[in-house]
C-alpha positions in Angstrom: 5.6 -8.0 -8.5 3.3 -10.4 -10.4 1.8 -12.0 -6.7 1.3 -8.1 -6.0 -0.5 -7.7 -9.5 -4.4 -5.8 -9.6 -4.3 -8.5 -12.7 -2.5 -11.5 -12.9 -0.5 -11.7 -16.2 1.3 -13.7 -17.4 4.7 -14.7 -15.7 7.6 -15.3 -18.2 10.4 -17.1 -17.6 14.1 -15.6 -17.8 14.9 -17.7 -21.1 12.2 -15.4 -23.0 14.4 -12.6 -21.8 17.2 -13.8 -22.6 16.0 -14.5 -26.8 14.4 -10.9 -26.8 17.8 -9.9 -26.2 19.4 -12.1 -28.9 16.9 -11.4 -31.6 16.4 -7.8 -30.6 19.7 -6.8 -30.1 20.8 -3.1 -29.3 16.5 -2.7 -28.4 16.2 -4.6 -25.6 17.4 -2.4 -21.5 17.8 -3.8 -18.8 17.6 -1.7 -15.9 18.4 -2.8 -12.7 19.6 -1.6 -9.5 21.9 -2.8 -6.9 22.2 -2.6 -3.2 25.7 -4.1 -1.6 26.6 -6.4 -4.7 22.7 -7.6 -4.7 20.5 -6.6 -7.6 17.2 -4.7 -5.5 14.8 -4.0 -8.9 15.0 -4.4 -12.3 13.0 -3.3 -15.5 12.6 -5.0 -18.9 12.3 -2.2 -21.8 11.9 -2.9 -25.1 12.6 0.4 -27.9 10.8 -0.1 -30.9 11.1 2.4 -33.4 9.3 6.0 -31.4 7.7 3.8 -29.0 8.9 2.7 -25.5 7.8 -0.7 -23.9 7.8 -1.5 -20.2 8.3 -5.0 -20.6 8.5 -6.3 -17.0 9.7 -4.9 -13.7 10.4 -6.6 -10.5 11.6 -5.6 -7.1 12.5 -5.9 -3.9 9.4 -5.3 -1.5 11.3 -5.5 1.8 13.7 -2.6 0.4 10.8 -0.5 -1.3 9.5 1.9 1.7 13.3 2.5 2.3 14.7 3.2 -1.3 10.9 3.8 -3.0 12.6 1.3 -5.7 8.7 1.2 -7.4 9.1 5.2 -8.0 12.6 5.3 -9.0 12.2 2.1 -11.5 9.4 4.1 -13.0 12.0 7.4 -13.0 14.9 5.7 -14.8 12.6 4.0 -17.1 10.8 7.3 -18.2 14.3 9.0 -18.3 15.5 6.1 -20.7 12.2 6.5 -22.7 12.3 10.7 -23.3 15.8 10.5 -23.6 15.6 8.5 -26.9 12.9 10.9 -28.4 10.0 8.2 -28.3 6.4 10.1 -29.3 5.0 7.0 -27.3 5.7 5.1 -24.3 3.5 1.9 -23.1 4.0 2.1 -19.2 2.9 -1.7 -18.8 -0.3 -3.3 -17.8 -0.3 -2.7 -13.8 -0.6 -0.1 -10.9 -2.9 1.5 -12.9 -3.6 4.1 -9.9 -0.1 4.4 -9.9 0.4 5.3 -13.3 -2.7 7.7 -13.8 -0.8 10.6 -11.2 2.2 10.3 -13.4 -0.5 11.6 -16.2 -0.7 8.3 -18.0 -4.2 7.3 -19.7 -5.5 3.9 -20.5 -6.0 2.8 -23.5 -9.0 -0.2 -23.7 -7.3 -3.9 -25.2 -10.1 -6.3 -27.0 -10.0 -9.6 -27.4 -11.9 -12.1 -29.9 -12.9 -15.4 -28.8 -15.4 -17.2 -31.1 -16.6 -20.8 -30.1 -16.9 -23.4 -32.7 -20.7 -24.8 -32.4 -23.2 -24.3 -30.8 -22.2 -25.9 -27.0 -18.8 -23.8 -27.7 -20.5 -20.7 -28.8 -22.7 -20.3 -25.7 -20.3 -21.1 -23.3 -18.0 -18.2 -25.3 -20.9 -15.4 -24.7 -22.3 -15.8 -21.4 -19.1 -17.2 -20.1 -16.9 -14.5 -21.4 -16.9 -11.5 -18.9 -16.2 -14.6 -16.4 -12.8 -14.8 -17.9 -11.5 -11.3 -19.0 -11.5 -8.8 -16.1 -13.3 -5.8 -16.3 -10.8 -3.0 -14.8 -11.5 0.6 -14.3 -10.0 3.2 -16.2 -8.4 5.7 -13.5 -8.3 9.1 -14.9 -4.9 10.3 -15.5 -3.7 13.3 -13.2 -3.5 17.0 -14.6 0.4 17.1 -13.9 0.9 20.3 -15.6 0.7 23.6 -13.4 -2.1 25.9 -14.3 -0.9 29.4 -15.2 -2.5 31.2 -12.1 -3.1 34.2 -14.5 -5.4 32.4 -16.8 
């Protein structure tokens, strides 16, 4: 899923998994799903209190169209997340698009970068938007029906 990214993040390796599981443990999920003994798509989650965190998610694209594995990750994660009676859930940093029908919002992330003297300064403030992307908010979906009476 990372090559398939609108924004490359950062790719973890499995061993940073593996510790959030050791130091976290009873918070960390794993969800995955299988397909004749083979595991098709997974999904990191992370419970922290009343929030949810979509850690990481991967998948099988070959087996996608057939099985919609993207959807039904995002089902069984949500299901996980409203099941434990979270007030928030962080649906991760991707398929934006994606995530606005479902009725989720963006929320704006800031950085602060400040270049020590003055060859590092200048290269900091014209040189920033270079570095950061600039994504779009998408506008999340009404998903609740109107009352047609109103």
């Amino acid at each position: 899923m990372v090559a398939k990214a609108e924004v490359n993040i950062e790719l973890l390796p499995v061993e940073f998994f593996r510790e959030l599981t050791l130091r976290l443990r009873g918070k960390v999920e794993l969800i995955a799903f299988s397909k004749d003994s083979r595991v098709i798509a997974i999904g990191w989650c992370l419970h922290a209190g009343s929030t949810y965190h979509m850690l990481y998610a991967g998948l099988d694209y070959q087996l996608n169209g057939q099985f919609d594995l993207y959807f039904n990750l995002m089902y069984a994660t949500l299901d996980r997340a409203l099941r434990k009676g979270v007030s928030k859930i962080h649906v991760g940093q991707t398929a934006t698009a994606f995530k606005a029908r479902l009725g989720c919002h963006s929320e704006p992330l800031y950085a602060f970068i400040k270049g020590q003297g003055p060859l590092k300064s200048r290269l900091v403030r014209y040189g920033a938007n270079l570095l950061l992307a600039q994504m779009p908010a998408n506008p999340p979906a009404d998903i609740f029906k109107k009352d047609s009476h109103e």
